[in-house]
C-alpha positions as CSV (number, residue, x, y, z in Angstrom):
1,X,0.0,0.0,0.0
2,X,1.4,3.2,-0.7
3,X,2.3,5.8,1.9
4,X,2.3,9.5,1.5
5,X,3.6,12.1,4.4
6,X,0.7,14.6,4.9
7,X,0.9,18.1,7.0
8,X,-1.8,19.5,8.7
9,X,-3.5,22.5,7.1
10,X,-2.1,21.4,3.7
11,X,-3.2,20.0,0.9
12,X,-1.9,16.7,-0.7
13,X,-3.0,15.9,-3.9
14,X,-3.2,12.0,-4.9
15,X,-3.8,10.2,-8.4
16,X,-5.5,7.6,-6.8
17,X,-6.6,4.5,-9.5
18,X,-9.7,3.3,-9.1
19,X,-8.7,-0.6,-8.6
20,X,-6.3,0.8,-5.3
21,X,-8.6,1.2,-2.5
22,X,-6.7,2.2,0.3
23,X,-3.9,5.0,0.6
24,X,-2.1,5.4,4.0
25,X,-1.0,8.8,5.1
26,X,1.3,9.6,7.9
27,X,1.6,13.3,9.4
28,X,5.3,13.2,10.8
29,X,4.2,16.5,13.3
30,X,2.5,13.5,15.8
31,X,3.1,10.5,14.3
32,X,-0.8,9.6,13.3
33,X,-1.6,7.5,10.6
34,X,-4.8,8.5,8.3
35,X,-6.1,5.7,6.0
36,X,-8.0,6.9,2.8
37,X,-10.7,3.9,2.1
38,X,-12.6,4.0,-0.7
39,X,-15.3,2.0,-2.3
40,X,-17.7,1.1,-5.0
41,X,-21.7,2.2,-4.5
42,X,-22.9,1.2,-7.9
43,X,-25.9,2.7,-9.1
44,X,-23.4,5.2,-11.6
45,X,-21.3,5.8,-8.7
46,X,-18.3,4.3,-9.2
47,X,-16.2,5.5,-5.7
48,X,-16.6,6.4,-2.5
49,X,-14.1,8.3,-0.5
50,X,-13.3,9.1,3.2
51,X,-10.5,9.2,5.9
52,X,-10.1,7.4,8.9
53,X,-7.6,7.6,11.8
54,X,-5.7,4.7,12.8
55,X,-5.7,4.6,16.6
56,X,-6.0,2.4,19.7
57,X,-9.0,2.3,21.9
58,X,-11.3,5.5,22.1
59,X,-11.0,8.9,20.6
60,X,-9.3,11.2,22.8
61,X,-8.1,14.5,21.2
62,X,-7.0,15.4,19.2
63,X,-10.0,15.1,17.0
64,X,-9.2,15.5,13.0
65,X,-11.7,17.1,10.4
66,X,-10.6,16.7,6.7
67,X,-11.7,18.7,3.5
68,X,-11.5,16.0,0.4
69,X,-12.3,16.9,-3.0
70,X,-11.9,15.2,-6.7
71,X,-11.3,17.1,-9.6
72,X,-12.3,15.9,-13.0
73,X,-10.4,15.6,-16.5
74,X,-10.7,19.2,-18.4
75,X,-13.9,19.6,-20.6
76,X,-13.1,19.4,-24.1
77,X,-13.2,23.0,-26.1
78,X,-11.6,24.7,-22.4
79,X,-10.0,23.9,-19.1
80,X,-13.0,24.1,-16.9
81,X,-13.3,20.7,-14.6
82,X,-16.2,19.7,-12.6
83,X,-15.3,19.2,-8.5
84,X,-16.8,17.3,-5.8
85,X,-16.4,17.9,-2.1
86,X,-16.7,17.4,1.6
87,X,-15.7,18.0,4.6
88,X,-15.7,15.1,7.1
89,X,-15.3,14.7,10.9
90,X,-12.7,11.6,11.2
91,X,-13.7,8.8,12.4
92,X,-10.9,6.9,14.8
93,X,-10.7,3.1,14.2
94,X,-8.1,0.7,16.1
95,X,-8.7,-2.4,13.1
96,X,-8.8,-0.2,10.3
97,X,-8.7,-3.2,8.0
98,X,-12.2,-4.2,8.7
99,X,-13.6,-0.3,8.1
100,X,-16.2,-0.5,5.6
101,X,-16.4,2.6,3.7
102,X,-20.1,2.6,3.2
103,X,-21.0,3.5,7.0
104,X,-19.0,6.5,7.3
105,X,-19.3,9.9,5.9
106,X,-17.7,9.6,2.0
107,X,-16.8,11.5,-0.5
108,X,-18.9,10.3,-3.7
109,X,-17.3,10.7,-6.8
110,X,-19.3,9.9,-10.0
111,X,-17.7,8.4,-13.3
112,X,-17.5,11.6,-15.5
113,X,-14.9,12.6,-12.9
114,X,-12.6,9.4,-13.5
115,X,-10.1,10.3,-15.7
116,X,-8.3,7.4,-18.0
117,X,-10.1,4.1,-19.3
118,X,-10.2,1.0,-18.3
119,X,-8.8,-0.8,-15.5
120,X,-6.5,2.4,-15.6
121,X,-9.3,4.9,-14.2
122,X,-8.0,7.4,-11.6
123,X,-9.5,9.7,-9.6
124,X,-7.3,13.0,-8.9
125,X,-7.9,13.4,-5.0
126,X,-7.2,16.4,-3.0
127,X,-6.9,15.8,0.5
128,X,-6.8,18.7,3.6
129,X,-6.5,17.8,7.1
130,X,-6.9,19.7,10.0
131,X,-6.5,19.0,13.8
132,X,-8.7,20.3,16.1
133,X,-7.1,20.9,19.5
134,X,-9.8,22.2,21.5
C-alpha cells in the first residue's frame, strides 16, 4: 500500500486508480496514521471516498476534520473541470482493516470525474487535514 507524508492545514494531492482502495497517510508533526478507504456504491457511482484515523481504543483528542475533494479531466473545447467535495469529521478506528467505507461519511465521486479508461481509471484526489485541538 502506498504511503504518503501529509501536513496538517495542507493540501496533498493523490492520483488515486480506481482498482487501489486504500492510501495510508502519515503526518510526521504527531506520528498519526490516516487511511484513505474508498469503495464502490454502484448505481453510476463508481467510488466512494473518506479518511479514517488509525488509533487504539477511544478517541481522545486530538479530534481530526478533513476537507477531500476530486477534480475531474478538463472539458473538451476549455479547461473548466467539474469538482466534488466534503468536509468530514474523522472517524478513529483501532482495526482499520475491517472499516467498511459505506458506513462513514464519504466523499462520492461519479464516473464523469474518472479520468483514464479501463482498469486504468484514476481519480485525482485532494486531501486537507486539519487537527482540532480544543
Amino acid at each position: 500500500m502506498p504511503v504518503h507524508a501529509v501536513q496538517y492545514g495542507k493540501v496533498l494531492q493523490l492520483e488515486m486508480p480506481v482498482s487501489e482502495r486504500r492510501r495510508l497517510l502519515f503526518a510526521e508533526e504527531d506520528d498519526r496514521a490516516f487511511l484513505v478507504v474508498g469503495g464502490s456504491l454502484g448505481l453510476g457511482v463508481l467510488i466512494a471516498l473518506s479518511v479514517v484515523c488509525i488509533r487504539a481504543g477511544a478517541s481522545p483528542p486530538p479530534h481530526y476534520v478533513t476537507k477531500v475533494w476530486a477534480n475531474g479531466p478538463p472539458s473538451a473545447g476549455n479547461d473548466r473541470t467539474d469538482t466534488v467535495r466534503t468536509e468530514i469529521q474523522v472517524t478513529s478506528s483501532k482495526e482499520p482493516g475491517t472499516v467498511a467505507v459505506e458506513e462513514l461519511t464519504f466523499l462520492t465521486v461519479p464516473h464523469k470525474l474518472l479520468a483514464g479508461a479501463g482498469p486504468s481509471r484514476r481519480v485525482s484526489l485532494h486531501v486537507r487535514i486539519d487537527k482540532i485541538t480544543s
